[in-house]
DRENDO-1510 file (C-alpha; in Angstrom, 1 decimal, always signed):
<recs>
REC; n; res; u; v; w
REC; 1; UNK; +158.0; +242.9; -22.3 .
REC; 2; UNK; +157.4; +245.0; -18.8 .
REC; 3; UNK; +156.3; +248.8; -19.0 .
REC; 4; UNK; +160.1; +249.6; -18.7 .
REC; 5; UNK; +160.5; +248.6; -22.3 .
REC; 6; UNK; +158.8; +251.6; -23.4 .
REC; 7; UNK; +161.2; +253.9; -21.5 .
REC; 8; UNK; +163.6; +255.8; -24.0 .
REC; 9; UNK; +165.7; +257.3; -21.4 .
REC; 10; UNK; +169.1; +258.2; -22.4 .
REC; 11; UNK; +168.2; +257.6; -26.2 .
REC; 12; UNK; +168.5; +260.3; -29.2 .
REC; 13; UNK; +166.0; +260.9; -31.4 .
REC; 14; UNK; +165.8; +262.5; -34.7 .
REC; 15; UNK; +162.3; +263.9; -36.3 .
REC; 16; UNK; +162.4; +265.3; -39.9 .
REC; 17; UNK; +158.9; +266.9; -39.6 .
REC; 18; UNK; +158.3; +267.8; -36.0 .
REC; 19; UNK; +157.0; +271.7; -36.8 .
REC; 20; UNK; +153.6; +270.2; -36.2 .
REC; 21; UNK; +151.0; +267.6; -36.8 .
REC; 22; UNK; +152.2; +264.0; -36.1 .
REC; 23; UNK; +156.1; +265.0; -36.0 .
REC; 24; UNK; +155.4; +267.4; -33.1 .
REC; 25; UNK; +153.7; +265.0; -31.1 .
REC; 26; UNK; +156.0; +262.5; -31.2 .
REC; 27; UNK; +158.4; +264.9; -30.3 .
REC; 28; UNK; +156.9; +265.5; -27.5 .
REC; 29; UNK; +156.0; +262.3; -26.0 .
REC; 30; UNK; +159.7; +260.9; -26.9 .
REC; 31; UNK; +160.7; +263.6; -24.8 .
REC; 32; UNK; +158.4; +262.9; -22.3 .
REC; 33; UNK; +159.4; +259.3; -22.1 .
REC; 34; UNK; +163.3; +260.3; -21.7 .
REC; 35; UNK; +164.5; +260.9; -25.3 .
REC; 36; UNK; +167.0; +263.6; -26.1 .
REC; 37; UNK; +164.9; +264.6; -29.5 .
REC; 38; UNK; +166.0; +266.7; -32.4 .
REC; 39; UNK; +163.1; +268.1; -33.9 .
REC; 40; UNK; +163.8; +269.1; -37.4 .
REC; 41; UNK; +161.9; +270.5; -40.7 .
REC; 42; UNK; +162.6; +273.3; -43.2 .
REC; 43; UNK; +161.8; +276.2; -41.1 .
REC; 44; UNK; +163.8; +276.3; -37.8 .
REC; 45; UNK; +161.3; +279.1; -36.4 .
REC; 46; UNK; +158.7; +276.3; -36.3 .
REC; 47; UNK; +161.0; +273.8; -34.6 .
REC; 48; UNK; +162.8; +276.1; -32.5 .
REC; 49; UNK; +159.0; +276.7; -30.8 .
REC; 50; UNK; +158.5; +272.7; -30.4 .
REC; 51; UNK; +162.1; +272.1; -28.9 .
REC; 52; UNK; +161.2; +275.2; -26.7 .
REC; 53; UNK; +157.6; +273.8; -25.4 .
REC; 54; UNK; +159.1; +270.5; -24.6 .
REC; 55; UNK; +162.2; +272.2; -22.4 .
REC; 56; UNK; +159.8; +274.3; -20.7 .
REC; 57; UNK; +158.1; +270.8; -19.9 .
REC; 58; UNK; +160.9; +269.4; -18.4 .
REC; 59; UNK; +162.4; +267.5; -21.6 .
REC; 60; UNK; +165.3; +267.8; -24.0 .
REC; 61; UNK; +165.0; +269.0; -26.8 .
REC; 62; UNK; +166.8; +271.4; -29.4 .
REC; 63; UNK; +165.6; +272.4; -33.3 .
REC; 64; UNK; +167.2; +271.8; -36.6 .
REC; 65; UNK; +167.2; +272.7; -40.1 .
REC; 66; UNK; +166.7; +269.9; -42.3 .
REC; 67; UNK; +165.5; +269.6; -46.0 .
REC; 68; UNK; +164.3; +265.9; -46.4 .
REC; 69; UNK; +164.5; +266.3; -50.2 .
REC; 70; UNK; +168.4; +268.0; -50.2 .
REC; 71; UNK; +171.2; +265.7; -49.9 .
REC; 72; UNK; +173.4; +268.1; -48.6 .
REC; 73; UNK; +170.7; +268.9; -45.6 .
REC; 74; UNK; +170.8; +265.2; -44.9 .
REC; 75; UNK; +174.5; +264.6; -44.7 .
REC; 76; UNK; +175.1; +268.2; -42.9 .
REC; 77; UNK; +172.2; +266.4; -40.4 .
REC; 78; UNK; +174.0; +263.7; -39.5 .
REC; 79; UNK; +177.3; +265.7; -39.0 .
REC; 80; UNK; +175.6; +268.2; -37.0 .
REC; 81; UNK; +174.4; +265.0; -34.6 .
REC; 82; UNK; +177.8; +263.1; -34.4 .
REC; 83; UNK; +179.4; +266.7; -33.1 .
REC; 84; UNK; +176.7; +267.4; -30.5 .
REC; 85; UNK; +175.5; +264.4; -29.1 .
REC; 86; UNK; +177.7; +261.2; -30.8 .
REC; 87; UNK; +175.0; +258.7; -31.1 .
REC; 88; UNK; +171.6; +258.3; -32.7 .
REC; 89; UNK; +168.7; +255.8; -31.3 .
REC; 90; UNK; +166.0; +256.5; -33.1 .
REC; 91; UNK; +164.9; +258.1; -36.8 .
REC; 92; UNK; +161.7; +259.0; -37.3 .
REC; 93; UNK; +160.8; +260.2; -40.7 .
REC; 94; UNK; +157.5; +262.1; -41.0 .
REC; 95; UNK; +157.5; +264.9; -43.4 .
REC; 96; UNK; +155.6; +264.4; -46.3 .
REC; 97; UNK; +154.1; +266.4; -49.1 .
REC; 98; UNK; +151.0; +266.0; -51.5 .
REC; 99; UNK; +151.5; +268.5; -54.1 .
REC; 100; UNK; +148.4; +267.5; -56.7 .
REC; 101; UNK; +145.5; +266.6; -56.2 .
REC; 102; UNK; +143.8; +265.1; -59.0 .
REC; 103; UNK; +143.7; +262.5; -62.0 .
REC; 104; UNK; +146.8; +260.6; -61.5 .
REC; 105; UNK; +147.4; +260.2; -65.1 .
REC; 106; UNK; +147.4; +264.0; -65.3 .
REC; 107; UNK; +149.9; +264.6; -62.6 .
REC; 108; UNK; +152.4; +267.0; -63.9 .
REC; 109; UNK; +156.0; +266.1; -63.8 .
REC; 110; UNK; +157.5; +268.6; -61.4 .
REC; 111; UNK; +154.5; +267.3; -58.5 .
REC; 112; UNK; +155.6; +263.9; -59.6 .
REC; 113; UNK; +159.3; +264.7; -59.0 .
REC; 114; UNK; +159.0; +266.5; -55.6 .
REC; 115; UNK; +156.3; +263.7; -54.1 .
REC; 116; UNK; +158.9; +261.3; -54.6 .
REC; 117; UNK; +161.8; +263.8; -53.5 .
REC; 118; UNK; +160.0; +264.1; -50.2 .
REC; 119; UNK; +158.2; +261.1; -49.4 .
REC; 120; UNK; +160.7; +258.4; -50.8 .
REC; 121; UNK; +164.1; +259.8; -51.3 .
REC; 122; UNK; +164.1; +261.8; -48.3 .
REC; 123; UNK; +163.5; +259.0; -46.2 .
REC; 124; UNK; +165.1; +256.3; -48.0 .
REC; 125; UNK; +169.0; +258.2; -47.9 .
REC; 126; UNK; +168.3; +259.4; -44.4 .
REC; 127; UNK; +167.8; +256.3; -42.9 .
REC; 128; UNK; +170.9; +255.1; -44.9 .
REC; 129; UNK; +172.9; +257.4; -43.5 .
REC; 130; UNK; +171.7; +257.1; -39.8 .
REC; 131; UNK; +172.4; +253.5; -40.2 .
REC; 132; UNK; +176.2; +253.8; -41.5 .
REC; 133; UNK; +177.3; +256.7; -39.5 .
REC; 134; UNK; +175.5; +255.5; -36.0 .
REC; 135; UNK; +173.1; +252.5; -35.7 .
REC; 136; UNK; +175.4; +250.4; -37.5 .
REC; 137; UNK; +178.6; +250.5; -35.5 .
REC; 138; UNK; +176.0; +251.3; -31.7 .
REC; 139; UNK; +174.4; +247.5; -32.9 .
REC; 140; UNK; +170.9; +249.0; -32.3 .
REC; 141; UNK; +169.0; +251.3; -33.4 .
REC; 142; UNK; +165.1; +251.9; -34.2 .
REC; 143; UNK; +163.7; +253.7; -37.7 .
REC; 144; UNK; +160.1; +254.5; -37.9 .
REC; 145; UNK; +158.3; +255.7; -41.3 .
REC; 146; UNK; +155.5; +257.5; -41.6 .
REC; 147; UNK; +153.7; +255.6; -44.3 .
REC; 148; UNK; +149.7; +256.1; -44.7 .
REC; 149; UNK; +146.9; +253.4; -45.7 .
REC; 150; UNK; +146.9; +254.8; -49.1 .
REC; 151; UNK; +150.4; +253.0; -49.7 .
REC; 152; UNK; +148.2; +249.8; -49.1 .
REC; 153; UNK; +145.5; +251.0; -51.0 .
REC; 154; UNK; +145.0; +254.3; -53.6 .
REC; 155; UNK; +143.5; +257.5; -51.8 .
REC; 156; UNK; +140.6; +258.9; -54.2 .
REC; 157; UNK; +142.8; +261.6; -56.2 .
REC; 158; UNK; +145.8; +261.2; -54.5 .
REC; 159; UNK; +147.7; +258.8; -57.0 .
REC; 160; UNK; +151.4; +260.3; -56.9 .
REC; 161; UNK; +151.2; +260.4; -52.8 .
REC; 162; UNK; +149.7; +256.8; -52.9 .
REC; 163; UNK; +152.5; +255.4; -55.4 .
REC; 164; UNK; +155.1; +257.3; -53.2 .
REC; 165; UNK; +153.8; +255.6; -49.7 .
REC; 166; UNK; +153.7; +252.1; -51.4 .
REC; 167; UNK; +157.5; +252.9; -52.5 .
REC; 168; UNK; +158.4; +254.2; -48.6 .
REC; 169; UNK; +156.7; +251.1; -47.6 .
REC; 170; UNK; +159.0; +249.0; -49.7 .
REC; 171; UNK; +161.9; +251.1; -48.8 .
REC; 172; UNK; +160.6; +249.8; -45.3 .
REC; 173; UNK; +161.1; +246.1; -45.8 .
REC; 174; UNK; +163.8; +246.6; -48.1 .
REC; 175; UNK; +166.2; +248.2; -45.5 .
REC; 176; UNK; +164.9; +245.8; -42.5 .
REC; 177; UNK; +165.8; +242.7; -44.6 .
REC; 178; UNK; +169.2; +244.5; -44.8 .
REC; 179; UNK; +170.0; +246.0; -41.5 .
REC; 180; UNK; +168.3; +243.5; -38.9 .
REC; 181; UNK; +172.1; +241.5; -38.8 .
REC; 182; UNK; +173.1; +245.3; -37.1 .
REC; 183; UNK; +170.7; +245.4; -34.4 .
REC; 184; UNK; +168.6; +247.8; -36.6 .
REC; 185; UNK; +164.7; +247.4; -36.7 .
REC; 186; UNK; +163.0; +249.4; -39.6 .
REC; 187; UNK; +159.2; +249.9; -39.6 .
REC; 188; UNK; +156.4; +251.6; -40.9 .
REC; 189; UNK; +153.4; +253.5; -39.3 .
REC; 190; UNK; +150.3; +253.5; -41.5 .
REC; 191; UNK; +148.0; +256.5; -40.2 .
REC; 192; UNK; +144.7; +256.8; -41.9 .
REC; 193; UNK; +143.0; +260.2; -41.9 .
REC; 194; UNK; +144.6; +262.4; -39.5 .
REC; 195; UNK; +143.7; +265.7; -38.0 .
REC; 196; UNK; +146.9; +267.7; -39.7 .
REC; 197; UNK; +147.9; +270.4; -42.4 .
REC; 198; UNK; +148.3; +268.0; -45.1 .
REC; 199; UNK; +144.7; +266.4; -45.1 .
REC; 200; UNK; +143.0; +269.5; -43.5 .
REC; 201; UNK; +141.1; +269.6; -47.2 .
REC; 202; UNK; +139.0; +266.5; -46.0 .
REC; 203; UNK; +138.7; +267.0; -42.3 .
REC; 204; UNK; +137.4; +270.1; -43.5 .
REC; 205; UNK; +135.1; +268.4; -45.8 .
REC; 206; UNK; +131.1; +268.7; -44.8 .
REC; 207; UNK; +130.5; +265.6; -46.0 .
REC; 208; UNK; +133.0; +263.8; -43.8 .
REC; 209; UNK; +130.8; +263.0; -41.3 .
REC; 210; UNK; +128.8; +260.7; -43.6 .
REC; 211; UNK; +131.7; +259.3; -44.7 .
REC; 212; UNK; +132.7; +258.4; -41.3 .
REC; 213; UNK; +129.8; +257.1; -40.7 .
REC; 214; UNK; +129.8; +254.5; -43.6 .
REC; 215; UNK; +133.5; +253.7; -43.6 .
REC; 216; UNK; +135.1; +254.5; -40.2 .
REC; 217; UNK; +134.9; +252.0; -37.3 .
REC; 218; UNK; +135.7; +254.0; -34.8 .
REC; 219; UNK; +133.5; +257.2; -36.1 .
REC; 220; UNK; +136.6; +260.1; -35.2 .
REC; 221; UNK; +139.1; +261.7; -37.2 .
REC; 222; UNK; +142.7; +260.3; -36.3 .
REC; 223; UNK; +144.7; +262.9; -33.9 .
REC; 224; UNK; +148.5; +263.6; -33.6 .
REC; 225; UNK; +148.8; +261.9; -30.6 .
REC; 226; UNK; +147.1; +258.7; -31.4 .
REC; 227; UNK; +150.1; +258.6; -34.6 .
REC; 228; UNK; +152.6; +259.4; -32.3 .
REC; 229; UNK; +151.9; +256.9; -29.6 .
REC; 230; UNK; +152.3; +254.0; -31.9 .
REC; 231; UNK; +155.5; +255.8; -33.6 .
REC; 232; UNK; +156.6; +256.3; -29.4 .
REC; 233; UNK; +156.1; +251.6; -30.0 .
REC; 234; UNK; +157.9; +251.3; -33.2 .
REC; 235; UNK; +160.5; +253.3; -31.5 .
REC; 236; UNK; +160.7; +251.1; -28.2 .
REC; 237; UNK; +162.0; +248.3; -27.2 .
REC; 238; UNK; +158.4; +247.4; -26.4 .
REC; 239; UNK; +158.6; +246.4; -29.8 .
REC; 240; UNK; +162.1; +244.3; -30.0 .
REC; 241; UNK; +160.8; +241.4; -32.4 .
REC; 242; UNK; +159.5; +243.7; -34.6 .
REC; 243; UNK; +160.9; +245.4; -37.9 .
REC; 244; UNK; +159.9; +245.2; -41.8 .
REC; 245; UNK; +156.1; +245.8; -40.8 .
REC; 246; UNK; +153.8; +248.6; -41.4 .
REC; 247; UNK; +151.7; +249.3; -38.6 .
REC; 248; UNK; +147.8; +250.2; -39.4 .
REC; 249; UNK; +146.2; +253.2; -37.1 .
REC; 250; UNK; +143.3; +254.3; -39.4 .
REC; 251; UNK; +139.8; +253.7; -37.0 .
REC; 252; UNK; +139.0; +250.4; -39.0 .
REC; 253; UNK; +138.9; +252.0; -42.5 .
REC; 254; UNK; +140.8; +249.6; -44.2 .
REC; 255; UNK; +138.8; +247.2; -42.3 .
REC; 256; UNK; +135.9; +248.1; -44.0 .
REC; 257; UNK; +136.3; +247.9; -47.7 .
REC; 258; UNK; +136.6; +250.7; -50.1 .
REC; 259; UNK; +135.7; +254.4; -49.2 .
</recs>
Protein backbone atom coordinates (compact mmCIF):
# COMPACT_ATOMS: atom_id res chain seq x y z
CA UNK A 1 0.00 0.00 0.00
CA UNK A 2 1.79 3.69 -1.00
CA UNK A 3 -0.22 7.04 -0.21
CA UNK A 4 -1.34 6.76 -3.96
CA UNK A 5 -3.78 4.06 -2.92
CA UNK A 6 -5.87 6.43 -1.27
CA UNK A 7 -6.19 8.60 -4.41
CA UNK A 8 -9.87 8.31 -5.98
CA UNK A 9 -9.10 10.28 -9.03
CA UNK A 10 -11.26 9.52 -11.93
CA UNK A 11 -13.72 7.45 -9.68
CA UNK A 12 -17.63 8.08 -9.20
CA UNK A 13 -19.19 8.27 -6.07
CA UNK A 14 -22.60 8.01 -4.94
CA UNK A 15 -23.78 9.40 -1.23
CA UNK A 16 -27.45 8.75 -0.22
CA UNK A 17 -27.28 11.18 2.78
CA UNK A 18 -24.72 13.86 1.89
CA UNK A 19 -27.22 17.04 2.99
CA UNK A 20 -25.11 17.02 6.16
CA UNK A 21 -23.49 15.40 9.02
CA UNK A 22 -21.28 12.36 8.00
CA UNK A 23 -22.71 12.20 4.24
CA UNK A 24 -21.48 15.80 3.66
CA UNK A 25 -18.17 15.28 4.79
CA UNK A 26 -17.45 12.45 2.94
CA UNK A 27 -18.59 14.21 0.17
CA UNK A 28 -16.37 16.51 0.47
CA UNK A 29 -13.21 14.85 1.12
CA UNK A 30 -14.01 12.22 -1.90
CA UNK A 31 -14.09 15.22 -3.86
CA UNK A 32 -11.19 16.50 -2.50
CA UNK A 33 -9.21 13.32 -3.16
CA UNK A 34 -10.46 13.26 -6.96
CA UNK A 35 -13.91 11.59 -6.91
CA UNK A 36 -16.73 12.78 -9.24
CA UNK A 37 -19.39 12.51 -6.13
CA UNK A 38 -23.12 12.55 -6.42
CA UNK A 39 -24.44 13.74 -3.32
CA UNK A 40 -27.92 12.72 -2.82
CA UNK A 41 -30.82 12.79 -0.01
CA UNK A 42 -34.57 13.76 -0.05
CA UNK A 43 -34.28 17.37 -0.38
CA UNK A 44 -32.30 18.47 -3.46
CA UNK A 45 -32.07 22.17 -1.87
CA UNK A 46 -29.79 20.70 0.77
CA UNK A 47 -27.57 18.74 -1.70
CA UNK A 48 -27.63 21.16 -4.38
CA UNK A 49 -25.70 23.54 -1.49
CA UNK A 50 -23.06 20.64 -0.73
CA UNK A 51 -22.36 19.82 -4.58
CA UNK A 52 -22.16 23.70 -4.80
CA UNK A 53 -19.42 24.19 -1.82
CA UNK A 54 -17.36 21.47 -3.18
CA UNK A 55 -17.23 23.05 -6.97
CA UNK A 56 -16.54 26.23 -5.56
CA UNK A 57 -13.55 24.26 -3.92
CA UNK A 58 -12.26 23.04 -6.86
CA UNK A 59 -14.16 19.50 -7.00
CA UNK A 60 -16.88 17.72 -8.80
CA UNK A 61 -19.69 17.50 -7.65
CA UNK A 62 -23.55 17.68 -8.64
CA UNK A 63 -26.92 16.98 -6.27
CA UNK A 64 -29.63 14.41 -6.57
CA UNK A 65 -32.96 13.41 -5.38
CA UNK A 66 -32.93 10.19 -3.82
CA UNK A 67 -35.46 8.48 -1.38
CA UNK A 68 -33.44 5.57 0.25
CA UNK A 69 -36.77 3.92 1.42
CA UNK A 70 -38.61 4.32 -2.40
CA UNK A 71 -37.82 1.69 -4.85
CA UNK A 72 -38.65 3.77 -7.64
CA UNK A 73 -36.04 6.62 -6.29
CA UNK A 74 -33.43 3.87 -6.27
CA UNK A 75 -33.88 2.42 -9.68
CA UNK A 76 -34.54 6.10 -11.22
CA UNK A 77 -30.89 6.68 -9.21
CA UNK A 78 -29.10 4.33 -11.00
CA UNK A 79 -30.65 5.31 -14.42
CA UNK A 80 -29.95 8.81 -13.86
CA UNK A 81 -26.01 7.71 -13.22
CA UNK A 82 -25.63 5.28 -16.24
CA UNK A 83 -26.92 8.42 -18.55
CA UNK A 84 -24.55 11.04 -17.04
CA UNK A 85 -21.56 9.59 -16.10
CA UNK A 86 -21.71 5.48 -17.20
CA UNK A 87 -19.82 4.03 -14.37
CA UNK A 88 -20.11 3.91 -10.54
CA UNK A 89 -16.92 3.27 -8.14
CA UNK A 90 -18.13 3.78 -5.05
CA UNK A 91 -21.64 3.66 -2.91
CA UNK A 92 -21.74 5.05 0.16
CA UNK A 93 -24.87 4.59 2.07
CA UNK A 94 -25.39 6.90 5.03
CA UNK A 95 -28.88 8.05 5.61
CA UNK A 96 -30.41 6.75 8.44
CA UNK A 97 -33.36 7.50 10.67
CA UNK A 98 -34.35 6.83 14.43
CA UNK A 99 -37.94 7.51 14.59
CA UNK A 100 -38.71 6.32 18.49
CA UNK A 101 -37.15 6.63 21.11
CA UNK A 102 -38.09 4.47 23.90
CA UNK A 103 -39.02 0.88 25.34
CA UNK A 104 -38.31 -1.32 22.44
CA UNK A 105 -41.15 -3.55 23.19
CA UNK A 106 -43.38 -0.46 22.85
CA UNK A 107 -42.15 0.66 19.52
CA UNK A 108 -45.10 1.31 17.42
CA UNK A 109 -45.41 -0.41 14.13
CA UNK A 110 -45.22 2.41 11.66
CA UNK A 111 -41.55 3.57 13.51
CA UNK A 112 -40.78 -0.14 13.26
CA UNK A 113 -41.58 -0.20 9.48
CA UNK A 114 -39.82 3.04 8.41
CA UNK A 115 -36.45 2.19 10.68
CA UNK A 116 -36.12 -0.75 8.72
CA UNK A 117 -37.31 1.01 5.30
CA UNK A 118 -34.48 3.35 5.78
CA UNK A 119 -31.72 1.84 7.53
CA UNK A 120 -31.98 -1.83 5.96
CA UNK A 121 -33.99 -1.82 2.83
CA UNK A 122 -32.68 1.26 1.55
CA UNK A 123 -29.26 0.15 1.61
CA UNK A 124 -29.62 -3.41 1.06
CA UNK A 125 -31.53 -2.92 -2.78
CA UNK A 126 -29.28 0.02 -3.50
CA UNK A 127 -26.20 -1.68 -3.24
CA UNK A 128 -27.97 -4.51 -5.28
CA UNK A 129 -28.58 -2.53 -7.87
CA UNK A 130 -25.12 -0.59 -8.06
CA UNK A 131 -23.62 -3.95 -8.20
CA UNK A 132 -25.79 -5.39 -11.26
CA UNK A 133 -26.04 -2.35 -13.28
CA UNK A 134 -22.14 -1.14 -12.73
CA UNK A 135 -19.63 -2.84 -10.31
CA UNK A 136 -20.53 -6.03 -11.61
CA UNK A 137 -19.68 -5.92 -15.25
CA UNK A 138 -16.50 -2.71 -14.31
CA UNK A 139 -14.98 -5.90 -11.97
CA UNK A 140 -14.42 -3.42 -9.09
CA UNK A 141 -16.20 -1.49 -7.16
CA UNK A 142 -16.24 -0.32 -3.33
CA UNK A 143 -19.60 -0.13 -0.99
CA UNK A 144 -19.39 1.48 2.35
CA UNK A 145 -22.32 1.30 5.10
CA UNK A 146 -22.85 3.37 7.58
CA UNK A 147 -23.57 1.05 10.50
CA UNK A 148 -23.16 2.37 14.25
CA UNK A 149 -21.81 0.45 17.47
CA UNK A 150 -25.27 -0.13 18.56
CA UNK A 151 -25.58 -2.87 15.77
CA UNK A 152 -22.80 -4.61 17.86
CA UNK A 153 -24.34 -3.77 20.97
CA UNK A 154 -28.08 -2.16 21.93
CA UNK A 155 -28.06 1.77 22.43
CA UNK A 156 -30.02 2.60 25.80
CA UNK A 157 -33.66 3.21 24.18
CA UNK A 158 -32.83 2.87 20.86
CA UNK A 159 -33.94 -0.87 20.23
CA UNK A 160 -35.56 -0.61 16.56
CA UNK A 161 -32.34 1.52 15.29
CA UNK A 162 -30.08 -1.09 17.08
CA UNK A 163 -31.99 -4.18 15.55
CA UNK A 164 -31.93 -2.32 12.11
CA UNK A 165 -27.87 -1.69 12.28
CA UNK A 166 -27.21 -5.36 13.34
CA UNK A 167 -29.43 -6.26 10.12
CA UNK A 168 -27.31 -3.58 7.80
CA UNK A 169 -24.43 -5.14 9.35
CA UNK A 170 -25.43 -8.55 8.19
CA UNK A 171 -26.55 -7.21 4.89
CA UNK A 172 -22.78 -6.22 4.97
CA UNK A 173 -21.25 -9.68 5.08
CA UNK A 174 -23.99 -11.11 3.37
CA UNK A 175 -23.38 -9.22 0.02
CA UNK A 176 -19.35 -9.31 0.48
CA UNK A 177 -19.55 -13.17 0.64
CA UNK A 178 -21.51 -12.75 -2.59
CA UNK A 179 -19.95 -10.16 -4.64
CA UNK A 180 -16.07 -10.45 -3.77
CA UNK A 181 -15.82 -13.14 -7.05
CA UNK A 182 -16.78 -9.38 -9.00
CA UNK A 183 -14.12 -7.34 -7.77
CA UNK A 184 -16.67 -5.80 -5.27
CA UNK A 185 -15.60 -5.16 -1.65
CA UNK A 186 -18.63 -4.43 0.82
CA UNK A 187 -18.00 -2.94 4.23
CA UNK A 188 -19.25 -1.40 7.18
CA UNK A 189 -18.31 1.77 9.16
CA UNK A 190 -19.34 1.58 12.84
CA UNK A 191 -19.36 5.36 14.23
CA UNK A 192 -20.08 5.74 17.77
CA UNK A 193 -21.53 8.98 19.07
CA UNK A 194 -21.25 11.51 16.52
CA UNK A 195 -21.64 15.27 16.45
CA UNK A 196 -24.87 15.18 13.84
CA UNK A 197 -28.74 15.82 13.58
CA UNK A 198 -29.68 12.44 14.45
CA UNK A 199 -27.99 12.09 17.98
CA UNK A 200 -27.99 15.92 18.60
CA UNK A 201 -30.55 14.67 21.68
CA UNK A 202 -27.30 13.31 23.52
CA UNK A 203 -24.65 15.65 22.44
CA UNK A 204 -26.92 17.99 23.77
CA UNK A 205 -27.30 16.13 26.95
CA UNK A 206 -25.69 18.00 30.23
CA UNK A 207 -24.73 14.95 31.50
CA UNK A 208 -22.64 13.85 28.63
CA UNK A 209 -19.63 15.04 29.87
CA UNK A 210 -19.75 12.63 32.81
CA UNK A 211 -20.52 10.13 30.64
CA UNK A 212 -17.57 10.67 28.62
CA UNK A 213 -15.69 10.70 31.24
CA UNK A 214 -16.54 7.15 32.53
CA UNK A 215 -17.01 5.52 29.17
CA UNK A 216 -15.12 7.35 26.38
CA UNK A 217 -11.39 6.69 25.76
CA UNK A 218 -10.71 9.41 23.91
CA UNK A 219 -12.98 11.96 26.10
CA UNK A 220 -14.61 13.94 22.65
CA UNK A 221 -17.71 13.60 20.82
CA UNK A 222 -17.06 11.92 17.31
CA UNK A 223 -17.09 14.68 14.32
CA UNK A 224 -18.13 14.28 10.69
CA UNK A 225 -14.85 14.32 9.47
CA UNK A 226 -13.37 11.72 11.67
CA UNK A 227 -16.54 9.26 9.99
CA UNK A 228 -15.78 10.32 6.81
CA UNK A 229 -12.06 9.78 6.77
CA UNK A 230 -12.44 6.15 7.55
CA UNK A 231 -15.59 5.90 4.94
CA UNK A 232 -12.74 8.03 2.40
CA UNK A 233 -10.46 4.04 3.51
CA UNK A 234 -13.26 1.70 3.05
CA UNK A 235 -13.72 3.47 -0.20
CA UNK A 236 -9.89 3.21 -1.33
CA UNK A 237 -7.82 0.98 -2.59
CA UNK A 238 -5.86 1.65 0.61
CA UNK A 239 -8.11 -0.88 1.72
CA UNK A 240 -7.96 -3.70 -1.25
CA UNK A 241 -7.91 -6.86 1.11
CA UNK A 242 -10.62 -5.76 2.85
CA UNK A 243 -14.52 -6.30 2.57
CA UNK A 244 -17.27 -8.09 4.85
CA UNK A 245 -15.92 -6.02 8.02
CA UNK A 246 -17.37 -3.35 10.07
CA UNK A 247 -15.01 -0.83 10.91
CA UNK A 248 -15.20 0.64 14.71
CA UNK A 249 -14.65 4.66 15.07
CA UNK A 250 -16.37 5.29 18.52
CA UNK A 251 -13.24 6.93 20.95
CA UNK A 252 -12.83 3.40 22.74
CA UNK A 253 -16.54 3.09 23.95
CA UNK A 254 -16.97 -0.27 22.99
CA UNK A 255 -13.67 -0.74 24.50
CA UNK A 256 -14.77 -0.02 27.65
CA UNK A 257 -17.78 -2.06 28.67
CA UNK A 258 -21.24 -1.04 28.88
CA UNK A 259 -22.36 2.73 29.02
Amino acid sequence: MSEKDLSLEGRVALIAGASRGIGEATARRLARNGAMVICSSRKIADCQAVADAIVKEGGKARAMVLHLGEAEHREKAMEDIKANEGRLDILVNNGATSPYFGEARDTPDSAWDKTFEVNVKGPFFLSSLAVNTFMKEQGKGAIVNVASINGIRPGFFQGAYSISKAALISATQVLAQECGGFGVRVNALCPGLTETKLASALTSNPELEGMMQRNFSIQRVGQPEDMAAAIHYLASDASSYMTGQCLIVDGGITARGPL
